[in-house]
C-alpha positions in Angstrom: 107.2 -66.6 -7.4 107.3 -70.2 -7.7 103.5 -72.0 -9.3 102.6 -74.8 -7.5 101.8 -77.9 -10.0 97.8 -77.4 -10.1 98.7 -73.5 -10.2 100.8 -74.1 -13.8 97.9 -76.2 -15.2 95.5 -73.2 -14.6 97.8 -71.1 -16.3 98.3 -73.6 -19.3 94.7 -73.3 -19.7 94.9 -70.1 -19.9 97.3 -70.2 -22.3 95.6 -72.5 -24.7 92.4 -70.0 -24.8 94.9 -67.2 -25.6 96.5 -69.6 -28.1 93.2 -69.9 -29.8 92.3 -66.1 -30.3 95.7 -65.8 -32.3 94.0 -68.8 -34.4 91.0 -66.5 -34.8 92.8 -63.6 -35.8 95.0 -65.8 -38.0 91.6 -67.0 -39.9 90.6 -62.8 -40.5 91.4 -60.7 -43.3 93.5 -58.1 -41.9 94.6 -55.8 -44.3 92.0 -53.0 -44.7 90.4 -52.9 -41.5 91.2 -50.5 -38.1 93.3 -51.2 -35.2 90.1 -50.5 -33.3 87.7 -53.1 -35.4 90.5 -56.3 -34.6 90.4 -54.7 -30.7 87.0 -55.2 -30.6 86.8 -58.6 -32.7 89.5 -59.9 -29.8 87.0 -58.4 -27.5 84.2 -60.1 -28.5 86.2 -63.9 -29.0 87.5 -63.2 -25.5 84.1 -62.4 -23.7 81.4 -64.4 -25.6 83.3 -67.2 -27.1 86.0 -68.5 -24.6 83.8 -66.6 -21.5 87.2 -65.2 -20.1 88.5 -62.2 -19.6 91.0 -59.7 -21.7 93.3 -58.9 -18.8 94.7 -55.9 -20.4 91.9 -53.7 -20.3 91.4 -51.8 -17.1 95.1 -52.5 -16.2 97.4 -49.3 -15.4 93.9 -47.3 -16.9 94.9 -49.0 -20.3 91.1 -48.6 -21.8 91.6 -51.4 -24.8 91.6 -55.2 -24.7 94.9 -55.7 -27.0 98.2 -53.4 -27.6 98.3 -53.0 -31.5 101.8 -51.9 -32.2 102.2 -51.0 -35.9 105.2 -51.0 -38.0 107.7 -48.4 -36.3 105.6 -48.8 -32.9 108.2 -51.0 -30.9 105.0 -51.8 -28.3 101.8 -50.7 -26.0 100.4 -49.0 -29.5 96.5 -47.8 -28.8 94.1 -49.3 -31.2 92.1 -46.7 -33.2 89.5 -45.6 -35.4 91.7 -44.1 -37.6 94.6 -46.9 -37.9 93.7 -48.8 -41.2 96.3 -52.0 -42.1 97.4 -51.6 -45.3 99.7 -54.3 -47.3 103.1 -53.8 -46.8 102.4 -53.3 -42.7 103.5 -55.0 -40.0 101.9 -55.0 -36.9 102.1 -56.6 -33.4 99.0 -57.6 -31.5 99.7 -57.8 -28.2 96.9 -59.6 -25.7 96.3 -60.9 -22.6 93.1 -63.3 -20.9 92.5 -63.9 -17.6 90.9 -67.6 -16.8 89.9 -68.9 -13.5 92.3 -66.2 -11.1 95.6 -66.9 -13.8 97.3 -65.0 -16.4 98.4 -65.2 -19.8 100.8 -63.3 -22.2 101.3 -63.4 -25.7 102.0 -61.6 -28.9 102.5 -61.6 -32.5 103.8 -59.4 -35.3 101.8 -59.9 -38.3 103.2 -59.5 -42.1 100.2 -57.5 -43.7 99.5 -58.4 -47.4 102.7 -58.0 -49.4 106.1 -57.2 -47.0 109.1 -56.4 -48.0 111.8 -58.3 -47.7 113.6 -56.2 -45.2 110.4 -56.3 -43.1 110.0 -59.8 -43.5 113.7 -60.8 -42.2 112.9 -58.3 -39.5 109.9 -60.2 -38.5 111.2 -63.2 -38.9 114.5 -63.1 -36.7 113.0 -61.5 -33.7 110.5 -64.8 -34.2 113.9 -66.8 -33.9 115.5 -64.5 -31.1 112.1 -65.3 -28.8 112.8 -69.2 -29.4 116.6 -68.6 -28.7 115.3 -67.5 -25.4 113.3 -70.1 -24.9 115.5 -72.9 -25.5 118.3 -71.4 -22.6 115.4 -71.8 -20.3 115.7 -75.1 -18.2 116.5 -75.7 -13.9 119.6 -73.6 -12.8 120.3 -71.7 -16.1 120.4 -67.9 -15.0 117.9 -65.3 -16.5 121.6 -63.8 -17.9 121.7 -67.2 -20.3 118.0 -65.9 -21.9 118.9 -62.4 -22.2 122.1 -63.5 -24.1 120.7 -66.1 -26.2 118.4 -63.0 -27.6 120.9 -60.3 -28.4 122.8 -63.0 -29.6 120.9 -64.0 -32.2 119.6 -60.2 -32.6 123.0 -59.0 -32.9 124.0 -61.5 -35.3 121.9 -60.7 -37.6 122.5 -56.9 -37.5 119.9 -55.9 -34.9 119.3 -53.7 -31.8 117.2 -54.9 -28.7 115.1 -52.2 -26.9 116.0 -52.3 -22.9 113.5 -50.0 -21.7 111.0 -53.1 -22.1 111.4 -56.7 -20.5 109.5 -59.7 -20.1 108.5 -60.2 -16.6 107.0 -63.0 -14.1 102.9 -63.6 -14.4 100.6 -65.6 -12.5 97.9 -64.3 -10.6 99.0 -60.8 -11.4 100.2 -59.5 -15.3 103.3 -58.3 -13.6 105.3 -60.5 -11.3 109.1 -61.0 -10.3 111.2 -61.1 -11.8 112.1 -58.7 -14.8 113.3 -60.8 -18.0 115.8 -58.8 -19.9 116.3 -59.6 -22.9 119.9 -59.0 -23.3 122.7 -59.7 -20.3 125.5 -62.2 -20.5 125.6 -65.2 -19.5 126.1 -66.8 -15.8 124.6 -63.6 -14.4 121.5 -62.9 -12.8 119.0 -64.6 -10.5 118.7 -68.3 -11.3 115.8 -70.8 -12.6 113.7 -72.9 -10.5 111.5 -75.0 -11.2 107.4 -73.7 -10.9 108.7 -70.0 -12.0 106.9 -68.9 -14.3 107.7 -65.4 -16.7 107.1 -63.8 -20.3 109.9 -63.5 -22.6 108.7 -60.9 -25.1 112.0 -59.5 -27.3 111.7 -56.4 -29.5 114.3 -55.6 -32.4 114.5 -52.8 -34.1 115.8 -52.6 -37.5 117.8 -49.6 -36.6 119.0 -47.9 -33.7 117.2 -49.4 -30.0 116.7 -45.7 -29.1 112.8 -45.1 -28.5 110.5 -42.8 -27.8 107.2 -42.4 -26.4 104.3 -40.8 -27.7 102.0 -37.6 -26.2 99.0 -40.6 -26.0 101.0 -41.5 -22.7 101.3 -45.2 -24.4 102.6 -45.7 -27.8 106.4 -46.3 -28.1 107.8 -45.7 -31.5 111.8 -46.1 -32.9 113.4 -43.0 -32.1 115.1 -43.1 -36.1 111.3 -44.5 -37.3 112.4 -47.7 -38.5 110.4 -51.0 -38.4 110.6 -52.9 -35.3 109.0 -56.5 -33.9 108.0 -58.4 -31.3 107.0 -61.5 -30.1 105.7 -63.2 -26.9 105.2 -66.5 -25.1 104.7 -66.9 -21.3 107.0 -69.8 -20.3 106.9 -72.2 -17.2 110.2 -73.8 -15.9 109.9 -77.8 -15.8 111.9 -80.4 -13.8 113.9 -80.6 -17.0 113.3 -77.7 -19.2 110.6 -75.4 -19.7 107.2 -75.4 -21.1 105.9 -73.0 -23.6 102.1 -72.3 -21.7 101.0 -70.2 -25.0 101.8 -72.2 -27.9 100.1 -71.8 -30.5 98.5 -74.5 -32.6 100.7 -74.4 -36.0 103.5 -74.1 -33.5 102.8 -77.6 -31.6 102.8 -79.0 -35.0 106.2 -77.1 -36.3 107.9 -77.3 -33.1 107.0 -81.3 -32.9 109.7 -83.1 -30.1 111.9 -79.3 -30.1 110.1 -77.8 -27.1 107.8 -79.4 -25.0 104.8 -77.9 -25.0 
């Protein structure tokens, strides 16, 4: 669905409250406290601080505000009383806020503490893979070119991207047309416009992209139980590129004249 220009500004500023409540959790000590307590801490930020509203919860029945997916949990991870971080994790928070009608979509894996270095190069390419996706956004590229520019990179650095999970179009509703893959080759698929707006969101698995899901009707885990990552950004097409609508702070300033933001 193409966003009119006054429709992509309410989504931006959507974005940029979502933005912040990454900054917030950037500022917490993680390591040590529940799934469930950083759920409710989002919660709360969301609600009483930004006076917006955690999309997530409610949607599909999903009872919790964020998805907290934690080392091999590839994504939609429940939060819980019982899930303590612990140095050496990694975990993704995944979140969404609702301001003024519009939607946005983000995530980040955190490195808990200490990580290995395994872990760390994990994290750290599938961070790269989303911003090779990113960059083969612009007018008349094909959703093929992102999906390639992700496996790609994933591949290349000895990698497997899950395909049972996609980024997606957002606006009004979490889940719009059309489906982002995030592998495909290039040339194919349907073809950018300007005013569409869509999540890219890539998950790499340190081993095998096989997954399964869990008896909590939710949680998908690596079917081999290695680590696996993800990150998000929801994306808007521009006359001559694209615009990253949940950048975070630190990112403006490291991704200065790269991407516009």
């Amino acid at each position: 669905m193409i966003k009119s220009p006054a429709e992509i500004e309410l989504m931006a500023e959507a974005g940029r409250l979502l933005a912040s409540v990454f900054t917030h959790l950037d500022a917490q000590p993680l390591a040590g406290r529940t799934t469930m307590e950083i759920n409710d801490l989002v919660e709360a930020y969301i609600v009483d601080t930004l006076e917006a509203r955690p999309a997530s919860k409610g949607q599909y029945g999903f009872p919790y505000v964020l998805n907290s997916s934690r080392n091999e949990v590839v994504c939609h991870g429940m939060p819980s009383t019982t899930e303590t971080l612990q140095d050496g994790d990694i975990v993704n928070f995944d979140i969404t806020l609702e301001k003024d009608g519009y939607i946005a979509d983000s995530s980040k894996t955190y490195m808990i503490g200490k990580v290995s270095p395994a872990a760390r190069r994990l994290v750290e390419t599938t961070y790269a893979a989303l911003w090779k996706g990113i960059a083969a956004v612009r007018p008349g590229a094909r959703l093929g070119d992102i999906g390639h520019a992700v496996e790609s990179h994933a591949r290349s650095a000895g990698y497997s991207v899950v395909r049972e999970y996609c980024g997606h179009g957002i606006g009004r509703e979490m889940h719009e047309d059309p489906q982002v893959l995030h592998f495909g080759r290039p040339g194919t698929g349907l073809v950018l416009r300007e005013g569409m707006t869509f999540t890219i969101e890539p998950m790499l698995n340190q081993g095998r992209r096989t997954v399964a899901e869990l008896e909590d009707g939710w949680s998908v885990v690596t079917a081999d139980g290695k680590l696996s990552a993800q990150f998000e950004h929801t994306v808007a097409v521009t006359a001559d590129g694209v615009r990253v609508l949940t950048l975070r702070p630190d990112e403006r300033a490291a991704r200065c004249g790269k991407t516009a933001a």
